[in-house]
C-alpha positions in Angstrom: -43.3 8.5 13.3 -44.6 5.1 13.1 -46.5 3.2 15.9 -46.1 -0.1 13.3 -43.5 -2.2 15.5 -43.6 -5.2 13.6 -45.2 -5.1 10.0 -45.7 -9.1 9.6 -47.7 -8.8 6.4 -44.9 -6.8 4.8 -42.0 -8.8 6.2 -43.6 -12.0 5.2 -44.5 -10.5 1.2 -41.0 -9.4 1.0 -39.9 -12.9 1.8 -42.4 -14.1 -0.9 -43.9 -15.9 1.8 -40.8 -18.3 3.0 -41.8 -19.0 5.8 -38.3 -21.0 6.4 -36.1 -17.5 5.4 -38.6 -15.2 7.6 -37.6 -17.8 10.6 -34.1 -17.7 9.9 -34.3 -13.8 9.5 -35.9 -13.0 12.9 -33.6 -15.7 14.5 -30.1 -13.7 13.0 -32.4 -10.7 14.8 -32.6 -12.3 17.9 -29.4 -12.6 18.4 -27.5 -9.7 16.5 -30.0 -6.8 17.7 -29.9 -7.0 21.4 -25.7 -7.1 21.0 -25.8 -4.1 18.5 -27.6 -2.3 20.6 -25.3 -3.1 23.8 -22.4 -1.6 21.3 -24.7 1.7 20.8 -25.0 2.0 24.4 -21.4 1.6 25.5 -20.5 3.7 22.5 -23.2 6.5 24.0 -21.9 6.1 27.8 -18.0 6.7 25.5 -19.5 9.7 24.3 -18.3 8.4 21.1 -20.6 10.2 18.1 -18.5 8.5 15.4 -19.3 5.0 16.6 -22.7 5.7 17.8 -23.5 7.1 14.3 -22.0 3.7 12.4 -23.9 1.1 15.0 -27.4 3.2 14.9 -26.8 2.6 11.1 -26.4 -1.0 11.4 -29.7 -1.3 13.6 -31.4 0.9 11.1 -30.5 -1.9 8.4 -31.6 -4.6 10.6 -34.7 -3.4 11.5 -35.2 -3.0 8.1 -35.0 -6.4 7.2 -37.4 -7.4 9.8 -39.7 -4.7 9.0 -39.7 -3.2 12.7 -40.5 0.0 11.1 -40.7 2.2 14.3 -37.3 0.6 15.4 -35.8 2.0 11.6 -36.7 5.1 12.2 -35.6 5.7 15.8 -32.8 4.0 14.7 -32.0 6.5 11.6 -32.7 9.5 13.9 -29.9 7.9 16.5 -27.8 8.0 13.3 -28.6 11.3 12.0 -28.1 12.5 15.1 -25.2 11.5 16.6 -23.4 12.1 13.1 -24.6 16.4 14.5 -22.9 15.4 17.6 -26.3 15.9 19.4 -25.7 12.8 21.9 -28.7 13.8 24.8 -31.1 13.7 21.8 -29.1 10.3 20.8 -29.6 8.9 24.3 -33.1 9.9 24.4 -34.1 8.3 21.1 -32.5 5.2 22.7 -34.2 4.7 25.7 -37.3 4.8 22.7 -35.9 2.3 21.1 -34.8 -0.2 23.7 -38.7 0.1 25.1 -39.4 -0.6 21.9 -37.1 -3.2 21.2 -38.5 -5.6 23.9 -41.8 -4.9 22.4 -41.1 -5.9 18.9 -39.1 -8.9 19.9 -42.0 -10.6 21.7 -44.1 -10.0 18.8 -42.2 -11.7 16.6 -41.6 -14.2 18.9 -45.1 -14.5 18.7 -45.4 -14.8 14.9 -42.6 -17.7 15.2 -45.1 -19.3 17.7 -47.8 -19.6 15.2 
């Protein structure tokens, strides 16, 4: 697994360097993340596999976008998982990614900064 929470260089190269678009980008992820991953949670405290599965898939394309490539992949194995049914492992891979969440945001909070 990737330790790469935020892949700026990436993110910015697949922008083609608009620097106006990455802005925009990280500010729809500001605000959509955090309440995706709020759904997740009430979905995993449902015990609701189905739903988990479909909003750890919507995180994995969001964290995509932003190239939080640690995020992607915890949030693929939520998906893959939950889709088995496996929920503790679910739950488990989202404490991971709400740690790592925080992390990423204030990196790219950071970037906006500059």
């Amino acid at each position: 697994m990737t330790d790469v929470l935020f892949n700026q260089p990436q993110f910015l190269d697949s922008l083609a360097g608009d620097g106006e678009l990455a802005e925009e980008l990280l500010n729809a992820f500001f605000q959509d993340s955090p309440q995706r991953a709020a759904e997740l949670e009430q979905a995993l405290e449902a015990d609701d596999a189905p739903a988990a599965s479909k909003l750890a898939h919507s995180l994995k394309g969001m964290c995509g976008v932003v190239r939080a490539e640690r995020l992607s992949e915890l949030a693929l194995n939520m998906e893959r998982r939950a889709k088995a049914g496996r929920l503790d492992e679910v739950r488990r891979d989202f404490a991971l990614f709400v740690e790592s969440h925080q992390r990423a945001l204030e990196l790219m909070r950071r970037y906006l900064e500059t």
